[in-house]
C-alpha positions in Angstrom: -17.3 -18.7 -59.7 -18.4 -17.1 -56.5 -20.8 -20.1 -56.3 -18.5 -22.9 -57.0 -16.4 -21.2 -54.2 -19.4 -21.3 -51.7 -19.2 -24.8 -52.8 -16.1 -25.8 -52.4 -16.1 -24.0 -49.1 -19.0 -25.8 -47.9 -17.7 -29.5 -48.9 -14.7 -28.2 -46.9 -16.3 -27.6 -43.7 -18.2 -30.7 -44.1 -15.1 -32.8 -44.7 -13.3 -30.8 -41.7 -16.2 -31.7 -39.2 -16.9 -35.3 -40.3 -12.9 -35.9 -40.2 -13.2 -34.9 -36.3 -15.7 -37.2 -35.4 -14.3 -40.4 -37.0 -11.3 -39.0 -34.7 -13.0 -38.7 -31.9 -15.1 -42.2 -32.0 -11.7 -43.8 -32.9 -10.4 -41.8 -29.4 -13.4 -43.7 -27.7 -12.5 -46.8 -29.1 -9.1 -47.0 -28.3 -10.0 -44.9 -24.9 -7.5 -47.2 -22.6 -4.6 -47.5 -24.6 -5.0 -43.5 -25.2 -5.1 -42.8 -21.7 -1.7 -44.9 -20.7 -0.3 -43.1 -23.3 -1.6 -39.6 -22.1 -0.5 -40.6 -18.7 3.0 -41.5 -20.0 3.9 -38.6 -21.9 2.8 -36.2 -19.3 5.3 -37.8 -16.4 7.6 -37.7 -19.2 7.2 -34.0 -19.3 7.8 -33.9 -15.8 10.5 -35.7 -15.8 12.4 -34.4 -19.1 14.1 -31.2 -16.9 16.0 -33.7 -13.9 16.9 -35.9 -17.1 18.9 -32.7 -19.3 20.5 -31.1 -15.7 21.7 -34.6 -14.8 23.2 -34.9 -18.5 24.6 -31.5 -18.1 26.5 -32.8 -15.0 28.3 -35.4 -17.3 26.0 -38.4 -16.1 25.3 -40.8 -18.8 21.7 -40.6 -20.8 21.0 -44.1 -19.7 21.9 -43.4 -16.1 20.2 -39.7 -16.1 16.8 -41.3 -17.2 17.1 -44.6 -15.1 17.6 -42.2 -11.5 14.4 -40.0 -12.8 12.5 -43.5 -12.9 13.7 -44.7 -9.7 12.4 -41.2 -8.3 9.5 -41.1 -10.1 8.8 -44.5 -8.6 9.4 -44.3 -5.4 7.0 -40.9 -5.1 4.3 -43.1 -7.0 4.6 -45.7 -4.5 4.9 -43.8 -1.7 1.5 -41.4 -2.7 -0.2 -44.9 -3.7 0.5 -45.9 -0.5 -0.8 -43.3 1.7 -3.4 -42.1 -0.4 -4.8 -45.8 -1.3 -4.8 -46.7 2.5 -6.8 -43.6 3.3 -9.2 -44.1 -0.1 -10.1 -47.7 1.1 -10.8 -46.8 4.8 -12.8 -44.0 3.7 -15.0 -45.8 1.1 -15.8 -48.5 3.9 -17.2 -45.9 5.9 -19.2 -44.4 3.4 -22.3 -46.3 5.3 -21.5 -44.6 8.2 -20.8 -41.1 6.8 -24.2 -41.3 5.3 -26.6 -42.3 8.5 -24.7 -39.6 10.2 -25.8 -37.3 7.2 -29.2 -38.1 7.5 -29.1 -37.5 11.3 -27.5 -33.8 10.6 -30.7 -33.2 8.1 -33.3 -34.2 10.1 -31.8 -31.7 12.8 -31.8 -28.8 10.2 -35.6 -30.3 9.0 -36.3 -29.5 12.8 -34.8 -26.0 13.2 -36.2 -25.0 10.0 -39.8 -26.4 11.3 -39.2 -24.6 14.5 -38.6 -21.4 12.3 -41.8 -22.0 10.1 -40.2 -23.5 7.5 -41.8 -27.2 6.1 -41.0 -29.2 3.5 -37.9 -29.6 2.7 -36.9 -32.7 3.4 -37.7 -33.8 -0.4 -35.2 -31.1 -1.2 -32.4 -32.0 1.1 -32.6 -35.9 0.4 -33.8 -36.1 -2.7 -32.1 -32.8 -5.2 -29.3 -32.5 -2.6 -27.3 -35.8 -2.3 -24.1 -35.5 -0.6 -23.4 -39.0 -0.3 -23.9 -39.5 -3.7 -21.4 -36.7 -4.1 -18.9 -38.6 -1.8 -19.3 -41.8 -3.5 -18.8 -40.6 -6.7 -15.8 -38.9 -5.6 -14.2 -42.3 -4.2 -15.4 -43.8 -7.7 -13.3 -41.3 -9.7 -10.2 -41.9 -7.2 -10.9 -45.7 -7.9 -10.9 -45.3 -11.6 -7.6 -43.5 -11.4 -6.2 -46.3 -9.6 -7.4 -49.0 -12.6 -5.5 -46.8 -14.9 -2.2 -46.6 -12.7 -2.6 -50.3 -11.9 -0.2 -50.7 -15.7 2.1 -48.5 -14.1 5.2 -50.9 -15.2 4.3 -50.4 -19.1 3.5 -46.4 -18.5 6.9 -46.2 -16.8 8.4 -48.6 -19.8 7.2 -45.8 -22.1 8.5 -43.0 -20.2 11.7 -44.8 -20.1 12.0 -44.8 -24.0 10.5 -41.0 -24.3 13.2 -39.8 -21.6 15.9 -41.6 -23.3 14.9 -39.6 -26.6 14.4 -36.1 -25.3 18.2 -35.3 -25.3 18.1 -36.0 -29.6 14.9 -34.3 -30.0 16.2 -31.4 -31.2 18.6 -32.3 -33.8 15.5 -34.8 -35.2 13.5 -31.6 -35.3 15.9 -29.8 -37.3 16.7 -32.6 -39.6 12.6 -33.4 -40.0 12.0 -29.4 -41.3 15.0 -28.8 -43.1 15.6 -25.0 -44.2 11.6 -24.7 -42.9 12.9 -22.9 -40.0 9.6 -21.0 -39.5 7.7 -24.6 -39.0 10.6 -25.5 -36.7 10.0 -22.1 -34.4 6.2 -22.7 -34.7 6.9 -26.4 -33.3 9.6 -25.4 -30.5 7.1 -22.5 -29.5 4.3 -24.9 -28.7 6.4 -27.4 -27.1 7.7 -24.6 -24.8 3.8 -23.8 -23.8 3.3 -27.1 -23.3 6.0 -27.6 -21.3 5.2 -24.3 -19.2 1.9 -25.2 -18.6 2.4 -28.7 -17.4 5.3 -27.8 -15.3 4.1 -25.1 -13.5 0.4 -26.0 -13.4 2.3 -29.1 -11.3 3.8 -26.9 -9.2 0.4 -24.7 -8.3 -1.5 -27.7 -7.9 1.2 -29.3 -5.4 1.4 -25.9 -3.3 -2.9 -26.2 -3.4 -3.0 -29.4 -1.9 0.0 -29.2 0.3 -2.0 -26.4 2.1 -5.7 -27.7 2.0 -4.2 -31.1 3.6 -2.4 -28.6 6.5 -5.8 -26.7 6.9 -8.0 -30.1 7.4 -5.6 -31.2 9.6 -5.5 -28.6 11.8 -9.1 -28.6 11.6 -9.1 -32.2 12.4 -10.9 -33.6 9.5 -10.7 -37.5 9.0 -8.6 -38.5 5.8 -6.5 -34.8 5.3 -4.0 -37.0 2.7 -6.9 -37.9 0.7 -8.4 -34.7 0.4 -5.6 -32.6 -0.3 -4.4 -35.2 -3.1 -8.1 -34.6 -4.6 -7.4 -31.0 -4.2 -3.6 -31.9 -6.6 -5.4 -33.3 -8.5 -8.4 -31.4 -9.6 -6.6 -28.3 -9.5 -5.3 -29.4 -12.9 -9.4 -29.1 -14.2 -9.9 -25.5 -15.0 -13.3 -23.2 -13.5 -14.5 -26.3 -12.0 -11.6 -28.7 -10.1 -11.2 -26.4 -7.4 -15.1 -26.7 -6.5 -15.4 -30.0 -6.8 -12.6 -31.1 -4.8 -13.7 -28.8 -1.8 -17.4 -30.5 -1.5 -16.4 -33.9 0.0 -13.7 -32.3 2.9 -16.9 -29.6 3.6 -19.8 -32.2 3.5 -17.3 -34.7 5.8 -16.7 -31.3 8.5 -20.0 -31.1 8.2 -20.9 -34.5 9.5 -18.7 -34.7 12.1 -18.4 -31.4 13.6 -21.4 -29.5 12.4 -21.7 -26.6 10.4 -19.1 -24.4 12.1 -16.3 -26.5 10.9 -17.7 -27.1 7.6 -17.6 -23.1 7.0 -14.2 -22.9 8.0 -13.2 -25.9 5.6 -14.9 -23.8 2.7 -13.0 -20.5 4.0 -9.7 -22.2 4.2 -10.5 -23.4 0.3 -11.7 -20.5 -0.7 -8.2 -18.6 0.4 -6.1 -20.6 -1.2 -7.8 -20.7 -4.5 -7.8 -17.0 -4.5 -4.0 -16.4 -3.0 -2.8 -19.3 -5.8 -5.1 -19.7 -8.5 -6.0 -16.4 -8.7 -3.0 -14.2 -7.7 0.0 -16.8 -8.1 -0.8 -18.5 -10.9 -1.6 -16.6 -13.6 1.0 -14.5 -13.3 3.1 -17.3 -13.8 1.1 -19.4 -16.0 0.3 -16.1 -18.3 -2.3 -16.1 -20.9 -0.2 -18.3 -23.0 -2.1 -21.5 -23.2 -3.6 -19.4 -26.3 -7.6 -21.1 -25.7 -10.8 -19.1 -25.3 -12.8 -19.5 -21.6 -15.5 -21.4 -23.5 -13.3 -23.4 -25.6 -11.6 -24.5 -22.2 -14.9 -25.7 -20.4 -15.7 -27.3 -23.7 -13.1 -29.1 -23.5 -12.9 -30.5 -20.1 -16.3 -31.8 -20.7 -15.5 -33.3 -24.2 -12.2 -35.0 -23.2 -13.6 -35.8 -19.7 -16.7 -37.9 -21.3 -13.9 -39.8 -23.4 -10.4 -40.7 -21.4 -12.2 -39.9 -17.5 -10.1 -38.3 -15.2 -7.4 -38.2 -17.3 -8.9 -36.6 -19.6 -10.5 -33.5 -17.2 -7.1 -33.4 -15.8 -5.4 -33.2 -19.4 -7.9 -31.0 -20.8 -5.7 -28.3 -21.6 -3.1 -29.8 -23.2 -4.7 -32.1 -25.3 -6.8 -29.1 -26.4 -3.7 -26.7 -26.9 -2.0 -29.6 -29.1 -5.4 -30.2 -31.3 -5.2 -26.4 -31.7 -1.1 -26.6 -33.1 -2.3 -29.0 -35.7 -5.2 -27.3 -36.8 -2.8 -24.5 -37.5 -0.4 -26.3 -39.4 -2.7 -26.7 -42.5 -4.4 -23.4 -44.4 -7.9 -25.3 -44.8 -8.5 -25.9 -41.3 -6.3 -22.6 -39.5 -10.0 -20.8 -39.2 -10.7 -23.8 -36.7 -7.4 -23.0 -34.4 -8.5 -19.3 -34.8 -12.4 -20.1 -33.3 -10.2 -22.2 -30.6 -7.8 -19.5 -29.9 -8.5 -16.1 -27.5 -10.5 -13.4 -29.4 -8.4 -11.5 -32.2 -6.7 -8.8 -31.9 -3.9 -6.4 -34.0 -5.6 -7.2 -37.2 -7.6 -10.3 -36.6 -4.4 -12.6 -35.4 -5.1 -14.7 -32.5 -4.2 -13.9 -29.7 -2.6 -15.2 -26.7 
């Protein structure tokens, strides 16, 4: 018997694992229509709070949902506006970034020569690439852009979801019956969801609000840009922050020197540590319930799959993959291995 329970065990695991990959290559397959969709439901999380307090102030559904759309658009539009018009000068001067680039590193290759040092202009040009760095980063802002260009039918579906979200309750209670413990279970993880999304918006607006105020008073050319990147990334755990300081640093750099490009890194630095260090997780919690590794895991699986999106979106997707290997006995031990390490005997903590 033990055996045949190794066995059945086995075939389990196997049937587990092989059931995630077809998942995952049907993800890659259906990678744009996915990522409209992701898009979609996370504005719709955004915009699901204005919609219920209008409603509770006796405006209509249909009304309460169209006003969050006309806001919603006209913030779109207005970010598109200034952040596409500072994108498209900055990516035409790319060229001119870069031959200034190459001027600042033959001037260090000279003051390291003067100080005995040789040979590292390989190094600088060749392992260390900083306009590769910036063109990559105006080739993700680019791709983002493709993806918002079907703003009308991601808008259209988070019209619908808006319009839903004051029933979805009373569908939720009719779909699990007397199961009131699977209808907890669900309304808890909507509620981290919701949490997370909401305030993580709310940290990464304050982030790039004050890295664009720092570059401008520092004078750096494109500050919009820059502190939308910073927004933006912010929402990419361990490693948004980083990457979203290297182009404002390496662009100080080229035009006032090295100085500059140290107080750029300083100002970062601060306001990583005063709001993602101290501010947010005392708001944010530990309730997003996912190891360290599992997050970084994450945001390079779902980053290789949907793009941006997907780095941005990490932590979500990952949280709900987690709620739905929990729903079923044979597969719980995979939300456990996602979860924070056990505690209070062997539940999973967070």
């Amino acid at each position: 018997m033990t055996d045949q329970s190794h066995s059945s065990q086995g075939t389990q695991f196997l049937f587990v694992i092989a059931a995630l990959v077809i998942i995952i290559w049907g993800f890659t397959l259906a990678q744009s229509v996915i990522v409209l969709f992701l898009v979609a439901v996370f504005l719709a999380v955004l915009g699901t709070p204005p919609v219920l307090w209008l409603q509770r102030k006796r405006v209509p559904s249909v009304l309460a949902a169209l006003t969050v759309i006309a806001a919603m658009v006209a913030i779109l539009l207005s970010a598109g506006v200034l952040v596409g018009a500072s994108l498209g000068d900055f990516t035409s001067n790319v060229p001119a970034y870069q031959v200034r680039l190459q001027e600042q590193v033959q001037s260090l290759k000279v003051f390291l020569a003067s100080k005995g040092i040789e040979n590292v202009d390989k190094i600088l040009t060749d392992y260390v690439n900083p306009a590769a760095l910036m063109r990559l980063t105006a080739s993700l802002l680019s791709g983002l852009g493709s993806t918002l260009s079907n703003i009308f039918l991601i808008l259209l579906i988070v019209t619908f979801i808006l319009l839903e979200a004051p029933s979805f309750p009373k569908k939720l209670r009719a779909a699990f019956g007397g199961r009131l413990l699977g209808a907890h279970s669900f309304m808890k993880f909507t509620d981290d969801i919701y949490r997370y999304v909401v305030v993580k918006t709310g940290v990464s607006a304050s982030t790039g609000i004050l890295t664009g105020v720092w570059l401008v008073i520092l004078g750096v050319d494109y500050p919009v840009l820059w502190g939308f990147l910073s927004f933006l990334l912010n929402y990419v755990p361990n490693l948004g922050v980083v990457i979203a300081a290297v182009p404002p640093v390496l662009l100080a750099l080229v035009q006032y020197g090295l100085g500059r490009a140290l107080l750029v890194a300083a100002g970062y630095l601060a306001v990583n540590i005063v709001v993602g260090t101290i501010l947010e997780p005392r708001i944010v919690g530990r309730g997003v319930g996912l190891s360290t590794l599992v997050v970084f895991l994450s945001l390079i699986l779902w980053g290789s799959i949907f793009g941006l999106v997907g780095m941005v979106l990490c932590v979500p997707i990952t949280m709900t993959l987690k709620f739905a290997l929990e729903t079923h006995e044979q597969t719980r031990w995979l939300a456990v291995l996602l979860g924070r390490e056990p505690s209070n005997g062997g539940q999973a903590g967070g």
